[in-house]
C-alpha positions in Angstrom: 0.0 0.0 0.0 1.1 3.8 -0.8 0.6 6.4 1.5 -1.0 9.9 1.1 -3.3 10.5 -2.4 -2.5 7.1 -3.6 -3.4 3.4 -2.5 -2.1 0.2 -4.4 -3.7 -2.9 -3.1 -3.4 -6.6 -4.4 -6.6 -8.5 -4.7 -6.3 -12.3 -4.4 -10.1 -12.9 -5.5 -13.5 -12.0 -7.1 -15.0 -11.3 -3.5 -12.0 -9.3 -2.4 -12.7 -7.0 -4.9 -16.6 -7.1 -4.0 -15.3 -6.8 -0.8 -13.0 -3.5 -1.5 -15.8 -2.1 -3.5 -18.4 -2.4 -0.4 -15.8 -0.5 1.9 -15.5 2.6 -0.4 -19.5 2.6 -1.1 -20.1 2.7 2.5 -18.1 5.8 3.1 -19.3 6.9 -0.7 -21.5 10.5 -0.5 -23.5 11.8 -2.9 -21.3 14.1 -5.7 -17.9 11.6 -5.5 -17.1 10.7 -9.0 -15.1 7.3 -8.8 -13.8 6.5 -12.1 -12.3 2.6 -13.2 -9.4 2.0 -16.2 -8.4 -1.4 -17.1 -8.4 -4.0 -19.7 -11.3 -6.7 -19.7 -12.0 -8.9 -17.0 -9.2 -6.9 -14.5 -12.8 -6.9 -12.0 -14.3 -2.9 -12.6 -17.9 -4.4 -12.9 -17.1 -6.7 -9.6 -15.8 -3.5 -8.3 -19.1 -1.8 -8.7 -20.8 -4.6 -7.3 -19.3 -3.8 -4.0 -19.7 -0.4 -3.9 -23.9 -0.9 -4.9 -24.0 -3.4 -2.2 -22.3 -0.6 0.0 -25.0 2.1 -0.8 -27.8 -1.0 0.2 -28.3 -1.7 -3.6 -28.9 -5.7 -4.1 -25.5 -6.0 -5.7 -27.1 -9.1 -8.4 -28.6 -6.7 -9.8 -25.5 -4.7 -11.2 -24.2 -5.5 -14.6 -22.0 -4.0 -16.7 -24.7 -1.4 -18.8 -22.1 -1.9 -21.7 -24.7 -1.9 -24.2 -27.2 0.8 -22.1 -24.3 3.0 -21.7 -25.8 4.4 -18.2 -28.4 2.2 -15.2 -28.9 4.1 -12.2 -29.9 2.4 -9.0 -31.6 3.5 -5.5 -29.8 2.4 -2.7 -30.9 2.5 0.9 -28.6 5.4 1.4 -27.6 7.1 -1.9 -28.3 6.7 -5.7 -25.5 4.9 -7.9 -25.1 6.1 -11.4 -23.0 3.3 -13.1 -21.6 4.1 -16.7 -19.9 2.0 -19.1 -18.5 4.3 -22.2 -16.4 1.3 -24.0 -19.2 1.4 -26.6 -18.6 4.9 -27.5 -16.0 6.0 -30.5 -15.3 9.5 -30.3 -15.8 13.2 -28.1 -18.9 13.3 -30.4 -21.0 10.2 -28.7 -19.6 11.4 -25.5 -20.7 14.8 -26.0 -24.5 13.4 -26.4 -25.2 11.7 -22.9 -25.4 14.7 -20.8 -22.5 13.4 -18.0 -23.1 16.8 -16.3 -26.2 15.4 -14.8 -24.5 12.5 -13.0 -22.1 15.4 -11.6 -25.0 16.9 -9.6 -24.3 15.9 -6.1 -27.5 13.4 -6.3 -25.5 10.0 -6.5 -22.4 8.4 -6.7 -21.2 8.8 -10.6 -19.2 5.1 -11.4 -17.6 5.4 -14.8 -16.1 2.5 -16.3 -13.6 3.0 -19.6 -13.8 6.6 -19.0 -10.6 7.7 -21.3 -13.3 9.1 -24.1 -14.9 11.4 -21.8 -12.0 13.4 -20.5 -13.1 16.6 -21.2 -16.8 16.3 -19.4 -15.0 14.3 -16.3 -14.6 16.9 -13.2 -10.9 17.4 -12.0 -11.7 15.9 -8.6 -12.4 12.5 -8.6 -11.2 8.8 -7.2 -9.4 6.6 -10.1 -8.8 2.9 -9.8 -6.7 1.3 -12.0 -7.3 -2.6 -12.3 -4.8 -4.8 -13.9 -4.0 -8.8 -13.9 -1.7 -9.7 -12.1 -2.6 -13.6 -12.9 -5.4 -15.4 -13.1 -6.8 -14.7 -10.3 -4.9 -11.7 -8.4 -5.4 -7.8 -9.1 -3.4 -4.8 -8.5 -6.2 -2.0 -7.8 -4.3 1.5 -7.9 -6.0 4.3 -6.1 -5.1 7.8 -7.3 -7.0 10.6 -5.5 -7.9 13.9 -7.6 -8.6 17.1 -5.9 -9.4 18.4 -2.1 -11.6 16.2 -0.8 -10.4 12.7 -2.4 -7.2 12.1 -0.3 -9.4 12.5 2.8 -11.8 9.8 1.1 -9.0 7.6 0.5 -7.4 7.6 3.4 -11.1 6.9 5.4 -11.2 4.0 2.8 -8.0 2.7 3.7 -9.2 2.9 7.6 -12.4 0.9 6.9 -11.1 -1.3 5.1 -7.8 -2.3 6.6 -7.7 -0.8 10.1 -5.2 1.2 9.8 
């Protein structure tokens, strides 16, 4: 693990990462922007899984919206806004799905594969960084954007590790 604005963690399993992803949804509020790069299968939809299930959301109901682009679920606590831009070729698409309203303060904003979008993303945010390690191990990099994302780190890396 990194200190300060940055976190690198190694995840030995599928329900680690749930696991990771429930810690950071239950200390998730409204208006934090949590973005996820990495190649296919590296666990970002698993990753979402945990943090729905740690906004109350019945995590089986989370999918990668791949081919809907955007599903928004009500948890017990806050809304999640999950979105998947892999589909999308160009600023032009990008341009089209109004990302400024997921940036209201309403929900927690989830954005998988969002390299396409730079220009609409807000400078603060939370990025994780999934990539194989082997076939089942993960290397989830933490990299905290702005004022208030250290501080949300470092309350992630409290509830779930301890420390």
């Amino acid at each position: 693990m990194a200190t300060g604005a940055n976190l690198d963690i190694v995840s030995h399993s599928v329900d680690q990462t749930r696991r990771l992803g429930t810690h950071l949804g239950a200390i998730a509020r409204p208006g934090d922007v949590i973005l996820l790069e990495g190649e296919f299968g590296t666990g970002k939809t698993t990753f979402t899984q945990g943090i729905a299930r740690g906004l109350g959301i019945d995590a089986r109901y989370v999918n990668s919206p791949t081919f809907t682009l955007i599903n928004e679920y009500r948890g017990t606590h806050h809304h999640l806004y999950h979105i998947d831009l892999y589909r999308l070729e160009g600023q032009e698409q990008v341009a089209t799905l109004g990302l400024d309203d997921y940036f209201d303060g309403k929900g927690i904003t989830v954005i998988e594969w969002p390299q396409e979008a730079a220009a609409w993303l807000p400078p603060e945010r939370l990025v994780v960084r999934f990539a194989h390690l082997n076939d089942t191990k993960r290397t989830l990099r933490f990299y905290a954007h702005g004022d208030k994302y250290p501080e949300l780190l470092d309350s992630f890396r409290k509830d779930a590790f301890g420390t």
